[in-house]
N, C-alpha and C positions, 0 to 999 in steps of 0.2 A: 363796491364798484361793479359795473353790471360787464356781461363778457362781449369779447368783438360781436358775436352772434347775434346779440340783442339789443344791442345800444346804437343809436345815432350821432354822431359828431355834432348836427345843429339840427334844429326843429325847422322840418320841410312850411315852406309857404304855402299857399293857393298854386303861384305864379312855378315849383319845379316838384309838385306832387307826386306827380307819373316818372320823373325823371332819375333816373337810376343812379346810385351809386356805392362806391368802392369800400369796403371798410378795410384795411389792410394792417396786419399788426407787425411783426419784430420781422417774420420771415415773410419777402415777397412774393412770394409762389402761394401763399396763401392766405385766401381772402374769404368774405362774405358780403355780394352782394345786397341790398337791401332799396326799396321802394314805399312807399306809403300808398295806400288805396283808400279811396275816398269814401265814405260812407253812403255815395247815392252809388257808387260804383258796382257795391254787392251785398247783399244782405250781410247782419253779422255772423258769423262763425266763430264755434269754441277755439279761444287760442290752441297751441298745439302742432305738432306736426301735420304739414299740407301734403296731397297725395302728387308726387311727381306730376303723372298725367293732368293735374287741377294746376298745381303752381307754375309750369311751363306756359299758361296760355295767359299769364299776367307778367312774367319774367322769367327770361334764358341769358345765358352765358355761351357763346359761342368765339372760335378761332374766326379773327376778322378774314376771310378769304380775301383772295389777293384779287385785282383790280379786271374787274368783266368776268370773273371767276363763280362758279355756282355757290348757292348759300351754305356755308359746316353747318350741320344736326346742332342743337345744343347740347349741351358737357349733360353728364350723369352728375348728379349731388343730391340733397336733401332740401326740402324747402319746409319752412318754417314761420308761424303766424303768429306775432303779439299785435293785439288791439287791432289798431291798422295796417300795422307795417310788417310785410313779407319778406323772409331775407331766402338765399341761397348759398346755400355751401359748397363746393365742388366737392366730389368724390375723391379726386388724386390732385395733388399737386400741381400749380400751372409750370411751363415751362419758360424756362430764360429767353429772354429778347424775344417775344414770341407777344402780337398781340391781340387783343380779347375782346371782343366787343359785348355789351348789354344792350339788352332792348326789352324794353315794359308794351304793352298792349291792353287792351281793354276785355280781360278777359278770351280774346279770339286768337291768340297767339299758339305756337309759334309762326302759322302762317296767314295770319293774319294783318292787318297793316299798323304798323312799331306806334306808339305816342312817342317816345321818346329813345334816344338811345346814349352809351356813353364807352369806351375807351378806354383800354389800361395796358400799356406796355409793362411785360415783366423785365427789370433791371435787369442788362447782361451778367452774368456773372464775373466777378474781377480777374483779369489775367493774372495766370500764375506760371512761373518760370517754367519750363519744359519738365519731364520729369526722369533724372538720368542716373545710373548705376554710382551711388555712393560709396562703394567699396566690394572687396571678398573676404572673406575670412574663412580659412587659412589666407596670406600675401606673400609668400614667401619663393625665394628662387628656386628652392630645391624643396620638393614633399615626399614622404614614402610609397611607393608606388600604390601599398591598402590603404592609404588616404581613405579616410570613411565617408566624410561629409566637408561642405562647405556653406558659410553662410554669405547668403549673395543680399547688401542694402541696397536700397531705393533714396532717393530723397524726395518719394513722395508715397501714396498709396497704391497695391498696384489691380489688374484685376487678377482675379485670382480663377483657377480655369485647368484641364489638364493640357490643355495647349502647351501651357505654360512649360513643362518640363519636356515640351518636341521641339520647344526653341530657345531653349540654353543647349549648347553644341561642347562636343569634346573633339580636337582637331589633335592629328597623331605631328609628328615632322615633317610630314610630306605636304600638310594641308588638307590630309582625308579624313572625312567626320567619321568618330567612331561610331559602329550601331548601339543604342540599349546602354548605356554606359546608367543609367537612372533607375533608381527605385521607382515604383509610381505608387509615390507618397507626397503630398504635398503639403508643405506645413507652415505655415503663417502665424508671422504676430499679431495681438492684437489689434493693429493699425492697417496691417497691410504692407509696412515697406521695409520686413527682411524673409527672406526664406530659407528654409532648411532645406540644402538641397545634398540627397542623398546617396550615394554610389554603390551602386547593388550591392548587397552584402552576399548573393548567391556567385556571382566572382571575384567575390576578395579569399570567401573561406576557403581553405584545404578540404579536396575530396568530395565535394559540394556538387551534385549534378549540373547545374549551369557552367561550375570554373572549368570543371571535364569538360564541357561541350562547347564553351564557345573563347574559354580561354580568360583572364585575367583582363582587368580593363586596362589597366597599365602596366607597364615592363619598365623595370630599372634600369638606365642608362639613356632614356629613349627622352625626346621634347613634346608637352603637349603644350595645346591653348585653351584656355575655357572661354566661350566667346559669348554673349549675350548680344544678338542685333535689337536691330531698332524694329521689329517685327513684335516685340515681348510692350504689351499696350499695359497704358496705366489706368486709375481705377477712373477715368475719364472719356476711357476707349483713344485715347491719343498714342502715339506710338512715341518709342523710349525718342529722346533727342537725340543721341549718339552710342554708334555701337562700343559697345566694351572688351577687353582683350586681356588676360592675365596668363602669363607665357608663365612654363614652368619644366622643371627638369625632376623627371622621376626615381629616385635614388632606390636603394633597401626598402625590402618590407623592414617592418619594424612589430614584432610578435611577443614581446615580451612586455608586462602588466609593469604602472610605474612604481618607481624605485623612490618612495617619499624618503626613505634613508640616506638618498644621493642629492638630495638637495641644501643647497649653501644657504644657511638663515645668519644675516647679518641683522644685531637688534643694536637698537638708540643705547644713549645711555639715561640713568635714572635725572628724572627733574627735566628730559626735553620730549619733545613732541616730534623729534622724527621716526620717519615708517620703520616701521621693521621689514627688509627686501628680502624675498626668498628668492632663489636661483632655483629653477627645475632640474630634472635630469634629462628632458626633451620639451620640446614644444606644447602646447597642454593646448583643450579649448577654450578660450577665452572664456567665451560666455558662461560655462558650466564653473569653472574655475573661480568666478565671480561669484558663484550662490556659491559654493562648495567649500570656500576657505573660511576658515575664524579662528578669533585667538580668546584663546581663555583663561582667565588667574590659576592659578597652583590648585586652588579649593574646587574648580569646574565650573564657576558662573564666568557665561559669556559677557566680554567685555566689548561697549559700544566705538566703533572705526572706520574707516570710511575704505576700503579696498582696491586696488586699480591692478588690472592686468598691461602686460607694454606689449606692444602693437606685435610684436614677433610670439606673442602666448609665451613667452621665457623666465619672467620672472613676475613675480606677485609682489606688492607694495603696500602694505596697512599702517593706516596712520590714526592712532589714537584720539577718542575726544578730549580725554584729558592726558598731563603731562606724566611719564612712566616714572612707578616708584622703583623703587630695588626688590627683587627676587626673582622668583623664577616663575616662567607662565607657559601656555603650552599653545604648538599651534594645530589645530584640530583637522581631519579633512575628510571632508564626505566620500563614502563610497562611492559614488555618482559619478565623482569626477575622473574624467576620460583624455587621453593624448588625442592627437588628428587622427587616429587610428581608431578608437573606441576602447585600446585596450584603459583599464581601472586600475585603482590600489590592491585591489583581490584577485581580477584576474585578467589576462589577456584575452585580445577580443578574439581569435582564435588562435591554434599553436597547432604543429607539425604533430599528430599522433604516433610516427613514426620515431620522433627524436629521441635520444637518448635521456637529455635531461628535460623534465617540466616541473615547474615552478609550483610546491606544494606548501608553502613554508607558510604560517599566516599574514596576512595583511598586516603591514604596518599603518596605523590610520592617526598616529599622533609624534610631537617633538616634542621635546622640551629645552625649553631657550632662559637663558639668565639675565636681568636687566642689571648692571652695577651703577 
């Protein structure tokens, strides 16, 4: 099969030689023009790439200006000669609902007088619903005031920009935006539409030259809002459809590493397929929580299950591919995995230097659960 580049639709007549047109394949923004020239038209030449400056004056591709409007330059592209027929490629991409016009010449072109010329609107692009804040994570009434991070969704792609962390706002009770409450760190999914948005770590820690100097981002007892306007653009350049608001109350630091020993594991019984649900001992982060957890037979090979965290990070739910036999299996969990806080299984994300007691004892990183 021969490619858009070089192939004709139908074999040009006498009667539309000169007359230009469209080859367009899957995606409409890009095309290749193409023309036929006649053999008293120019002597022959080795097929092959044509020099810009030569192929312009037999065919250009130009933005149709608008009505009484001066002539647009032709577009940048490559041009290209088999046998008689000369095509054109553009350089970048055409743009949506935007029209183009061709025009062939007799060699004297571009300002020359046209043989012929031909037309091509690029299809608008499809509307698609606004694009508006799908959720937060952490959601919850009450956080601890080292709250470490939060995961802000999209339900679409967003752009991505340092802008981006000067307008998501921290609003104290009164309504007054906090300064600097952000890392400037900006961290994106593969897609585009969730973000890690981080709360400076230099005033959560104890003794940390920024928490001295300008104080903790939050205080215990206190209301904030995490607000995202419609100021925060999507990867369209269109601004959010609606601004977002998630009110919340600042409780306890919470400085101590988690306690997988304090967690409730309720398991199925042998011969059925329901989950095995663990209870936390606080709030966990979802996401990590998700890569973090597995369950493993007695002997240590991972056993295949499908995982779910519940919307409060509270408890974890695995449900086996196959039906559970009778013994004992273990549930496993990555050092990785972190509370809203950052503190881990091994250690807290940071702790009072000062305090009497700190947590030396080693990590507990495994259970072990019984099916009967």
């Amino acid at each position: 099969m021969c490619s858009i580049v070089f192939c004709i639709a139908a074999i040009l007549t006498a009667e539309n030689r000169g007359v230009p047109k469209f080859e367009v394949g899957a995606d409409p923004t890009r095309l290749v023009v193409v023309r036929e020239i006649a053999p008293t038209e120019v002597a022959p030449v080795p097929d092959g790439d044509y020099p810009y400056t030569v192929g312009k004056s037999w065919l250009t591709l130009s933005v149709q200006p608008a009505a009484g409007a001066e002539p647009v330059p032709p577009l940048l592209g490559t041009y290209q000669l088999r046998g008689r027929q000369l095509s054109f490629l553009p350089q970048f991409a055409l743009v949506r609902g935007v029209t183009y016009v061709a025009r062939t010449y007799s060699g004297d072109g571009p300002f020359g007088k046209p043989l012929a010329e031909t037309t091509y609107t690029v299809p608008a692009a499809e509307a698609k619903p606004p694009t508006t804040v799908a959720g937060v994570s952490p959601n919850l009434p009450t956080l601890p005031a080292n709250v470490l991070k939060f995961y802000v969704s999209f339900t679409g792609p967003m752009r991505e920009g340092r802008e981006v962390l000067e307008r998501i706002k921290l609003l104290d009770d009164r309504g007054k935006e906090l300064g600097a409450p952000w890392r400037d760190l900006e961290l994106w999914n593969a897609d585009a539409t969730r973000l890690s948005l981080f709360v400076h770590p230099g005033r959560i820690k104890q003794g940390v030259n920024l928490r001295e100097d300008f104080g903790p981002v939050l205080t215990p007892g206190r209301k904030y809002t995490l607000v995202i306007g419609t100021d925060l653009l999507d990867a369209a350049g269109q601004p959010l459809a609606r601004e977002f608001r998630y009110p919340f109350l600042a409780t306890d630091e919470l400085r101590r590493r988690i306690d997988v020993a304090a967690w409730s594991l309720a398991a199925a019984k042998s011969g059925e397929r329901e989950p095995l649900v663990v209870t936390f001992d606080r709030p966990l982060d979802r996401h990590l929580a998700l890569r973090a957890l597995a369950v493993h037979a007695a002997a240590g090979q991972s056993l295949l299950g499908q995982g779910e965290v519940s919307p409060d990070g509270r408890r974890w739910s695995w449900t086996p591919v196959d039906r559970w036999s009778p013994g004992d299996f273990k549930l496993v969990v990555d050092p990785l995995l972190e509370d809203l806080c950052g503190n881990s299984p091994q250690r807290a994300f940071d702790h009072d230097l000062d305090a009497e007691q700190v947590d030396v004892l080693p990590p507990l990183l495994e259970r072990t659960f019984s099916v009967e």
